[in-house]
N, C-alpha and C positions, 0 to 999 in steps of 0.2 A: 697360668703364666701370663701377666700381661706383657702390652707390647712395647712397655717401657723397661722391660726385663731383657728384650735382645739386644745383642753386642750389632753397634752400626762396625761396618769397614773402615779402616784407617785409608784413607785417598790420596792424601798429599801428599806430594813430589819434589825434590830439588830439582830448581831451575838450569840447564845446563849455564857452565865456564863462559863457554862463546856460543855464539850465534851464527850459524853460517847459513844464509834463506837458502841457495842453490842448492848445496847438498842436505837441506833438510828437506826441499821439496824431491830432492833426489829419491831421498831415504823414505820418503812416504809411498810414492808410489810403489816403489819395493816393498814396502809392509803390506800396503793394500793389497795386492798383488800376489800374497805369499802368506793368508792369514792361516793360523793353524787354530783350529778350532780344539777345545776339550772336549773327549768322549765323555758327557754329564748329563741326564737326560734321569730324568725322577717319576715319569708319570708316561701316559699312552702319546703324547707328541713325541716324546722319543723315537717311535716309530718314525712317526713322518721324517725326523733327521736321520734315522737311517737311510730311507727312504732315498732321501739325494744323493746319497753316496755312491748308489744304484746305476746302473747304466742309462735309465730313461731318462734321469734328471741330473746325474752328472755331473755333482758341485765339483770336479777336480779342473774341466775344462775354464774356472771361474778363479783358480788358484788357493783353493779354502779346500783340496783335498785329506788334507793328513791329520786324520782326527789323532790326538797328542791322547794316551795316558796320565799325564803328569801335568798337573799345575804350573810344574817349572819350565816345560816344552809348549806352551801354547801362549799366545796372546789373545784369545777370544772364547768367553764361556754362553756357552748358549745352554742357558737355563730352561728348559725342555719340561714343561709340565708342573704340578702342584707341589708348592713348597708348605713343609709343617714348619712349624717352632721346632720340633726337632730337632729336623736339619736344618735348622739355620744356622748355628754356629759352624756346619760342616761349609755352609755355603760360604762364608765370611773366612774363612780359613783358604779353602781355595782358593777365593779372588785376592786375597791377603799376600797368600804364595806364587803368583802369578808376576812374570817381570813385565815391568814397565815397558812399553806403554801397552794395555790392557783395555781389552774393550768387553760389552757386554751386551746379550741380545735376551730379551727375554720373549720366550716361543711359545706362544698360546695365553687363553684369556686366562686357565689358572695362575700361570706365573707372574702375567700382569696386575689381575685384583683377585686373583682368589676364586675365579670362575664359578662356578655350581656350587662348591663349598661354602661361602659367603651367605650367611644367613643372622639370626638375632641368638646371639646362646653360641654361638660356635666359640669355641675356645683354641683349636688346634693346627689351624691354617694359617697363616701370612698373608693377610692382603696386599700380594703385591711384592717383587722382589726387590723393587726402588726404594723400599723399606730397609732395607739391607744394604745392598750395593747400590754404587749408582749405574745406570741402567744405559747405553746408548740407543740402540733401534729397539722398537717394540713391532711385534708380528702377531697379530690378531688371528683367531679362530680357534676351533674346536671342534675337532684339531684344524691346524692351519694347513694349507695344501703345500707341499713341497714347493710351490715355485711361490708361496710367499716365505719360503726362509729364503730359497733363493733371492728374493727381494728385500728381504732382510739384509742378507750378504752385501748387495750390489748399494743399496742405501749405507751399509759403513762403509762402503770403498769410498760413496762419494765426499760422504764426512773427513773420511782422513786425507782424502785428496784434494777437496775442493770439485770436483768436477765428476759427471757419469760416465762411466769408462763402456757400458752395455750400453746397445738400443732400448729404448723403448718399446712395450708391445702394444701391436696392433689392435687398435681398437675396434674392431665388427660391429658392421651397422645392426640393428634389430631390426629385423623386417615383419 
């Protein structure tokens, strides 16, 4: 299957009737604030997004507690590990069914290019789920540690808000 053989995601939006800046800066921060992530997770980063759920790391105290079942219940898919040709159209369906406004995080190097799998001859992987959907925050590693989804997270707050709502962490000297 080539890669001109996958179905890209439909993206466009109608533009809302009216405009209102105050209550749409209102209404973002409330989104940010209240993101509902999809339980979606394909590969061993899923773990790690379990992971935060966890009492250690705690993504609830960040407002992104309530992992959704349904497409139709969430606004954020965090695509969690190695995507086939397979699944891609299952990917693209999701995001597809997913209400507006919809964000996307892709978590770990497989989701991002295709990680380890990426080689000359490889027929069966996706490089990359930008290929597919379009992608907001990307989270590096392999696997990536819980607290960079956490920084994942706290990077789309600042996207849809304009501004970082978390401190910063402390930087430790190397001695």
């Amino acid at each position: 299957m080539a890669s001109q053989d996958l179905r890209l995601a439909v993206t466009e939006q109608q533009p809302p009737l009216v405009r209102l800046a105050l209550s749409e800066k209102f209404l973002d921060v409330c989104r940010a604030m209240s993101i509902w992530p999809m339980t979606f997770g394909l590969a061993c980063c899923a773990i790690e997004m379990m992971a935060v759920g966890m009492a250690r790391f705690d993504i609830s105290r960040f407002g992104a507690e309530v992992f959704r079942p349904s497409p139709r219940q969430s606004d954020l898919m965090i695509v969690a590990g190695t995507v086939s040709k397979k699944m891609a159209p299952a990917i693209v369906t999701l995001y597809e069914q997913m209400p507006a406004p919809k964000w996307v995080m892709a978590l770990g190097n497989c989701a991002i290019s295709g990680g380890p799998f990426v080689f000359e001859g490889q027929y069966g992987i996706v490089e990359g789920v930008d290929q597919l959907i379009p992608v907001d925050v990307y989270v590096p590693g392999c696997p990536p540690r819980p607290e960079g989804l956490l920084e994942g997270i706290f990077k789309l707050q600042e996207k849809i808000t304009g501004r970082r709502w978390w401190p910063l962490p402390k930087q430790e000297e190397c001695s």
